[in-house]
C-alpha positions as CSV (number, residue, x, y, z in Angstrom):
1,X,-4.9,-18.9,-39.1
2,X,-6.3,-21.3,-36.8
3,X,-9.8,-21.0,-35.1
4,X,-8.7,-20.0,-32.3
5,X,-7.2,-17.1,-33.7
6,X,-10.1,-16.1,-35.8
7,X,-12.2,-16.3,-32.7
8,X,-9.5,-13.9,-31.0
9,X,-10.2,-11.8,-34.1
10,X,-14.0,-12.1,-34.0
11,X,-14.0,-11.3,-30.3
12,X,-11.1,-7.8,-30.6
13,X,-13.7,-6.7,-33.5
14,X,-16.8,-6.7,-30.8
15,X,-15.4,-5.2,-28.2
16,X,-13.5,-2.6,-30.2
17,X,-16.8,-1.9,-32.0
18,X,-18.2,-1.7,-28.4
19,X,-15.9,0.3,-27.3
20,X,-16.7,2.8,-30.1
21,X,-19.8,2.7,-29.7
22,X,-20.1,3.7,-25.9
23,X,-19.2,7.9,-26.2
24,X,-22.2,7.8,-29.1
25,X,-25.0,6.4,-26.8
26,X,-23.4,8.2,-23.3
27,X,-23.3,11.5,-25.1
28,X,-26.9,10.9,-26.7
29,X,-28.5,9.5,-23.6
30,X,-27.0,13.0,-22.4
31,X,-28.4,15.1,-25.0
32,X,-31.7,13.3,-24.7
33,X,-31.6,14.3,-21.2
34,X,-30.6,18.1,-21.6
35,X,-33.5,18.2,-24.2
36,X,-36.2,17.1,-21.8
37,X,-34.8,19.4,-19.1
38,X,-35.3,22.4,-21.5
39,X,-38.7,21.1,-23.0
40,X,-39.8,21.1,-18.7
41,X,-38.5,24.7,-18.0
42,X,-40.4,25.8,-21.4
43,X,-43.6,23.9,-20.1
44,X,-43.0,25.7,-16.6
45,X,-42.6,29.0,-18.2
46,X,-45.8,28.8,-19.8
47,X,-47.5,27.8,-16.6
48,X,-46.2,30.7,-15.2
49,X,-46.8,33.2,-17.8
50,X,-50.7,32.2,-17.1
51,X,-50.6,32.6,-13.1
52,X,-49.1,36.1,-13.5
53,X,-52.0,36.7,-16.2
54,X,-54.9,34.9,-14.2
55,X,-53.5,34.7,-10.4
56,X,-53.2,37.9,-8.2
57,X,-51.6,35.9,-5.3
58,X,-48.6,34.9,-7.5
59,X,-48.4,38.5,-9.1
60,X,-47.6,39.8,-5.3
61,X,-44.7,37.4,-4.6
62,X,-41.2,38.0,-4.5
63,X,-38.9,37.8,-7.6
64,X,-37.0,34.7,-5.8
65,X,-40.5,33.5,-4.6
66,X,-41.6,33.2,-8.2
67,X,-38.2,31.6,-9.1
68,X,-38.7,29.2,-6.5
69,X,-42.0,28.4,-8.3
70,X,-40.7,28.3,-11.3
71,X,-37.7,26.1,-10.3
72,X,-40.2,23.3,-8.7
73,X,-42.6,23.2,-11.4
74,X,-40.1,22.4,-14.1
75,X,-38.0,19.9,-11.9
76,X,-34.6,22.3,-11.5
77,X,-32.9,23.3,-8.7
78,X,-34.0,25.4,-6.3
79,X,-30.2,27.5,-5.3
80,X,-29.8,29.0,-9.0
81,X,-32.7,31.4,-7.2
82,X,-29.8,32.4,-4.7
């Protein structure tokens, strides 16, 4: 084998190991994100559990109105409260 051909080689090995490579760090970078999502909603939730303890204007909302809240504290989307 030439040089050329073990640079082919070299180069196929990279980009295969690349290739490989890519679903691990898309699917992690997708876990990471799913984490912090539920790690926000948990944070929310706390806040929440201490206005309906210490806050008689959020006790007298709505069940939707409080999901709203809920929702926007913790970065989700507003329409899973439909």
């Amino acid at each position: 084998m030439g040089l050329l051909d073990w640079m082919k080689l070299g180069a196929g090995a990279i980009v295969g190991g690349a290739l490989m490579a890519a679903p691990a760090y898309f699917y992690g970078r997708q876990e990471a994100a799913e984490a912090a999502k539920i790690e926000a909603a948990k944070n929310a939730l706390n806040r929440i559990e201490k206005l309906e303890k210490n806050n008689a204007n959020f006790r007298r909302l709505s069940d939707r109105d409080r999901c709203l809240v809920f929702m926007r504290d913790s970065g989700l989307p507003e329409r899973e409260c439909e």
